[in-house]
C-alpha positions in Angstrom: 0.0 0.0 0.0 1.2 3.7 -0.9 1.9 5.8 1.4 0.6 9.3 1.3 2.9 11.9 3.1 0.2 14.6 4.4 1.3 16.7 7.1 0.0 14.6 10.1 1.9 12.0 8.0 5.3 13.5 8.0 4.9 14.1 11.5 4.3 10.2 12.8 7.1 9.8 10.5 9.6 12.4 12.1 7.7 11.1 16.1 8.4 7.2 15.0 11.8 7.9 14.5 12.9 10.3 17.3 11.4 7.0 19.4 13.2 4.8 17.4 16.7 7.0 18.1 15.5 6.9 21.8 14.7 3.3 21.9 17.5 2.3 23.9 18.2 5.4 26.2 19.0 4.8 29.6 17.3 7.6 30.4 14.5 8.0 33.5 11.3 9.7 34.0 9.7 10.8 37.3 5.5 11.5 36.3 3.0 12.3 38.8 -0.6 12.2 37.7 -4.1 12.4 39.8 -4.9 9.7 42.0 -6.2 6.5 39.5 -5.8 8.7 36.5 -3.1 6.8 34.2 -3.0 3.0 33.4 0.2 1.8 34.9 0.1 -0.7 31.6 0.3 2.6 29.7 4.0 3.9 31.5 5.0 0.1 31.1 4.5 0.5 27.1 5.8 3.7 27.4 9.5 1.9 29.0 9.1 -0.6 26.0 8.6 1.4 23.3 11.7 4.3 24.5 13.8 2.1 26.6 13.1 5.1 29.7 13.0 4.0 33.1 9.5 5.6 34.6 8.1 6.1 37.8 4.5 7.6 38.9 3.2 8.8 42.0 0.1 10.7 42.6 -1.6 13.6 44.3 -5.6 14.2 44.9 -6.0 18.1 43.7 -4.0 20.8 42.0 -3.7 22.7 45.6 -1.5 19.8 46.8 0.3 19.4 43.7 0.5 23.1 43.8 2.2 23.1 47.0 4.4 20.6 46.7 6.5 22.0 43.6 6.7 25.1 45.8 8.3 23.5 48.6 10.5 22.0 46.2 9.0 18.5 46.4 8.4 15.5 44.4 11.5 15.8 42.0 9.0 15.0 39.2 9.5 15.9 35.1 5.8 15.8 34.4 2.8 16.5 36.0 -1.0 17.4 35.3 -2.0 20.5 36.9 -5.8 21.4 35.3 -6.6 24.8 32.8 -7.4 27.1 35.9 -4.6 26.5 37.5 -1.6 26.9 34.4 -1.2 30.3 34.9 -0.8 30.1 38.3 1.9 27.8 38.3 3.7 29.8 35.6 3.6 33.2 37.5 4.8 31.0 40.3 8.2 30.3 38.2 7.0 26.8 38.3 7.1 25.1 35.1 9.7 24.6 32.0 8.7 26.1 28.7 8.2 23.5 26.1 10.9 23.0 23.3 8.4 22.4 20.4 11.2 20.9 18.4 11.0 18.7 20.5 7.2 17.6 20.6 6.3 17.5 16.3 2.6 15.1 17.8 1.3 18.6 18.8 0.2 18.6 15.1 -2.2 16.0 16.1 -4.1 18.1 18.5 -7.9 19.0 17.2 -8.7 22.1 16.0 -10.6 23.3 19.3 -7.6 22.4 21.3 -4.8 24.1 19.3 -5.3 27.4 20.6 -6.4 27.0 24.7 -7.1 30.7 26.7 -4.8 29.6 29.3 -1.9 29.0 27.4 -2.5 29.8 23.9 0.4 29.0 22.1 1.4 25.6 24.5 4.4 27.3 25.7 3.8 25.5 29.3 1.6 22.7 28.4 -0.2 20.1 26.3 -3.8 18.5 27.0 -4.1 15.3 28.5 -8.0 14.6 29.3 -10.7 16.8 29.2 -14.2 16.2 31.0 -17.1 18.1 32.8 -17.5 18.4 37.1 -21.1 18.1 38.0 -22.6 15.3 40.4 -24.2 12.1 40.6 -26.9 10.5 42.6 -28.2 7.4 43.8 -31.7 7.3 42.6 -32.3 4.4 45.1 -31.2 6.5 48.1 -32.5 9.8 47.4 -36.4 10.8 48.1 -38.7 9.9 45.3 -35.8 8.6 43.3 -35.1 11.8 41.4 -33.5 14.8 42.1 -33.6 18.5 39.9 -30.9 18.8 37.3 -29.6 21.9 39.5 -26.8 22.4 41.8 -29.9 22.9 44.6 -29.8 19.0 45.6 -26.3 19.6 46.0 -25.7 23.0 47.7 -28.6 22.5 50.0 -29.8 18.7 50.2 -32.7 17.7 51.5 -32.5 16.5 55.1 -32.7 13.1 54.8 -29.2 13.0 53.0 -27.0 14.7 55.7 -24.3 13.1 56.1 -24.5 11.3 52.9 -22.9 13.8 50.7 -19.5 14.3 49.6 -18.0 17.6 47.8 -14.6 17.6 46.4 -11.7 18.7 48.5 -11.3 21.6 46.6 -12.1 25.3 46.3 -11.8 25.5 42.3 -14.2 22.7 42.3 -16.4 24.3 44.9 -17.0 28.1 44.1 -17.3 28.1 40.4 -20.5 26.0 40.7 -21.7 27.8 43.5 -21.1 30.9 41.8 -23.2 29.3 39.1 -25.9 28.6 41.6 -26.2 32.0 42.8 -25.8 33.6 39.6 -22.5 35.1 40.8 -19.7 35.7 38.8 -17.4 33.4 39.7 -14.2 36.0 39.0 -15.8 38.6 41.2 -14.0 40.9 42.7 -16.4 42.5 45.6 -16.5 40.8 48.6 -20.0 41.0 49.3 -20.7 38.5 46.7 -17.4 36.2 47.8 -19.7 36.6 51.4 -22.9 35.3 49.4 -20.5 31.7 48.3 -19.0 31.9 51.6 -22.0 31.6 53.3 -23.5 28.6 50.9 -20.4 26.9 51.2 -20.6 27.1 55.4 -24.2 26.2 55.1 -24.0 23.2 53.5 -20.6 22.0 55.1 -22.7 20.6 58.0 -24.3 18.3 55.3 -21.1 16.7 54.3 -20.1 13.4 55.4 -16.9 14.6 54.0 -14.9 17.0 51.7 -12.7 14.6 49.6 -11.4 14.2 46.3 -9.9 10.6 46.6 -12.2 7.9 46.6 -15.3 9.1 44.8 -15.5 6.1 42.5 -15.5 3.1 45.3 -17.6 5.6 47.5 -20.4 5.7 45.0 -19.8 1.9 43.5 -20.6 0.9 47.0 -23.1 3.2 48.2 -21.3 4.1 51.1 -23.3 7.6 50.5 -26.2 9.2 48.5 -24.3 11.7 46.6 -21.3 12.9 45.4 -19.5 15.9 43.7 -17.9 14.2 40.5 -15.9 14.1 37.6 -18.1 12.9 34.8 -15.3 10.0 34.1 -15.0 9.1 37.5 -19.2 8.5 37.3 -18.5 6.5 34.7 -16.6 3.6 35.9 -19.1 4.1 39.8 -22.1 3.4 37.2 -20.7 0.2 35.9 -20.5 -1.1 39.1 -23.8 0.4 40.4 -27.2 0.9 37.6 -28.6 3.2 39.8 -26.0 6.4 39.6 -27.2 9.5 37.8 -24.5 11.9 36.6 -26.1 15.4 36.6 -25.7 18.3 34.2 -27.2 21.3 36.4 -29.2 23.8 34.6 -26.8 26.5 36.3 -23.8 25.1 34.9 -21.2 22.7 34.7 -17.3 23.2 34.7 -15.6 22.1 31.8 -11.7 21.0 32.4 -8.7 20.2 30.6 -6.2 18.6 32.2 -2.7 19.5 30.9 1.0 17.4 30.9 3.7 20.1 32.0 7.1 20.3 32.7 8.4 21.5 36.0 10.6 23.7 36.3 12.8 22.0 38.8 12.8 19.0 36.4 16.1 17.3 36.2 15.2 14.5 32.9 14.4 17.0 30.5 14.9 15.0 27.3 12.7 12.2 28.8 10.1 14.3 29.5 9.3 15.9 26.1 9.5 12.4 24.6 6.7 11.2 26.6 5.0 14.9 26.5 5.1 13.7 22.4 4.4 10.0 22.9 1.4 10.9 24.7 0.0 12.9 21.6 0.3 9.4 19.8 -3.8 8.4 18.9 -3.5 4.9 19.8 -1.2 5.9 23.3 -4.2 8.7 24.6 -6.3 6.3 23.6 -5.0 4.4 26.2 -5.4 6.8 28.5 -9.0 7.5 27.7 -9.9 4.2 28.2 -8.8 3.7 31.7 -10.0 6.8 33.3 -13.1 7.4 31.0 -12.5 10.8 29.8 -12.4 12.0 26.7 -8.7 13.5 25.0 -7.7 16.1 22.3 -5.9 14.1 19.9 -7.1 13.8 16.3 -7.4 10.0 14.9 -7.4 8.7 18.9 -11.7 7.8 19.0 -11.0 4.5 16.8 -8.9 3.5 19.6 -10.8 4.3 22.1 -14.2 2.2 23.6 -17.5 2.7 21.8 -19.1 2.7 25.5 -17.4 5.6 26.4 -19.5 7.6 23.2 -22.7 5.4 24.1 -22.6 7.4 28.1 -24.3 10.9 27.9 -22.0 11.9 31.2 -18.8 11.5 28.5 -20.6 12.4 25.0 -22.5 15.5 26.6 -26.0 15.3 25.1 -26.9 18.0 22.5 -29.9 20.3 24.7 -26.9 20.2 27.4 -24.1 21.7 25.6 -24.5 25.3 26.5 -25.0 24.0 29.8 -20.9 23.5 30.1 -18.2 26.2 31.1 -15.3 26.3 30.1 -12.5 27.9 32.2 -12.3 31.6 32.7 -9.5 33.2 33.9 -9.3 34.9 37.0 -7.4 38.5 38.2 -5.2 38.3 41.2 -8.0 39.8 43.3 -10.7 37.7 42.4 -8.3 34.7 43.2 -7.4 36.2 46.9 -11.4 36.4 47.4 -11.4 32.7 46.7 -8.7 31.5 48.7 -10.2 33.5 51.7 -13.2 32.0 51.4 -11.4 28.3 51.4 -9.7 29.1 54.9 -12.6 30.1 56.4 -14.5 26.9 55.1 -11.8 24.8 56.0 -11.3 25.9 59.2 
């Protein structure tokens, strides 16, 4: 069969053979990822087919992962911090800018993804998954079996679910949907309104069993409680293990995320780390990825790789009177920012 050299051609071509001239490095990669967010199978090809040594360890939000880079932890050369919190970590001096010499897959990015707000140009990062954060139910523990597609049930739950529900342990994931709720803008900068998601959050904290971001899979599967705050993938994999999960889209909103693979800046592998940055943009290798975590990724030619159940689940192929429903990241001024993270001490105190 012919080969026809297109663009997206050449480039496999010029990928397959910087693996092939890195086949038998001796080189080693430290990755840390979310927690249950990458196939170890996956790092296992990625050893075979470069001949790096890798490693992966694992954080449960981008506050933690934040923190730890600051204090100088970790000694990784790739992690995943999400869209909203890129520019943060750059204006923090904490990530490498990408050699794009080095990473000719980014020509196999789709069209939507090739130009992101938060890093327009990739300088800092590539995608890795994308996905939606709204939350499911169990329509066998909650009353009458069905709850409004709003974050109401949520932010204020009926009585007879105290203690059953479970919000993310984080404030990203927190105020933009309550700022959704309340019709806020969730980049405000006037303090009265911070007050008004301050004192939703505070109100609905005694109705937690708990605020974490670990877990949520098992917790639901098992129906150790009634709700949970959720990534639409994670609902996936809960709602193969239990029928009677509902992933909801509220009417108010839903956060659209992209999680991103970056450099640190403290990275010491640099090579190793923009050839699996470039691997990584490989269909059949995202693919991969996809499959395991349930999310949907940004590389063109990757959905015949990946499982038709994941298109057949409306919580992973959004349904069409539910697009406008999702928002995607906005970026935030420093001030707006400080109004958040005042309102996370106070909750978390």
């Amino acid at each position: 069969m012919k080969f026809r050299r297109t663009p997206i051609a050449r480039t496999l071509v010029a990928a397959s053979l910087l693996l092939a001239g890195s086949a038998h490095a001796d080189g080693t990669l430290h990755f840390a990822n979310w927690s249950d967010y990458f196939p170890p199978e996956l790092l296992k090809k990625f050893e075979k087919d470069t001949g790096i040594h890798a490693t992966l360890d694992s954080y449960d939000s981008n506050e933690t992962l934040l923190a730890k880079l600051k204090a100088g932890g970790g000694a990784y050369d790739v992690v995943v911090p999400s869209d909203s919190f890129i520019e943060i970590f750059v204006k923090e001096g904490l990530l490498q800018k990408l050699d794009k010499s080095q990473l000719p897959n980014l020509a196999n990015l789709k069209d939507k993804f090739k130009t992101l707000t938060y890093d327009p140009g990739h300088d800092y990062s590539v995608p890795y998954l994308w996905g939606t954060t709204g939350y499911s139910y169990d329509s066998a523990k909650v009353p009458g079996g069905k709850l409004d597609e709003s974050w109401k049930p949520f932010f204020e739950p009926p009585a007879e679910l105290k203690g059953k529900v479970v919000a993310l342990n984080s404030i990203e994931e927190l105020y933009a949907p309550a700022s959704y709720y309340l019709g806020v803008d969730e980049c405000t900068e006037d303090p009265k309104e911070a007050a008004k998601i301050q004192d939703l959050l505070l109100k609905q904290k005694p109705m937690l069993a708990m605020y974490n971001s670990d877990g949520t899979i098992e917790r639901m599967a098992a129906g150790e409680v009634s709700m949970h705050q959720q990534w639409n993938g994670a609902f996936h994999r809960a709602h193969a293990q239990r029928a009677s999960l509902v992933y909801v889209y509220p009417k108010e909103g839903v956060r659209l995320f992209i999680d991103n693979l970056t450099i640190p800046k403290d990275a010491t592998n640099i090579k190793e780390a923009h050839a699996f940055l470039n691997w990584m943009m490989q269909p059949e290798n995202i693919a991969l990825a996809s499959n395991f975590a349930k999310y949907n990724n940004a590389i063109e030619g990757s959905d015949k790789f990946m499982d038709k159940e994941l298109f057949d689940d409306p919580a992973i192929n959004t349904p069409a009177d539910k697009l406008d429903r999702l928002k995607p990241f906005k970026l935030c001024s420093p001030k707006a920012l400080q109004l958040r993270s005042k309102v996370w001490t106070k909750l978390k105190k």
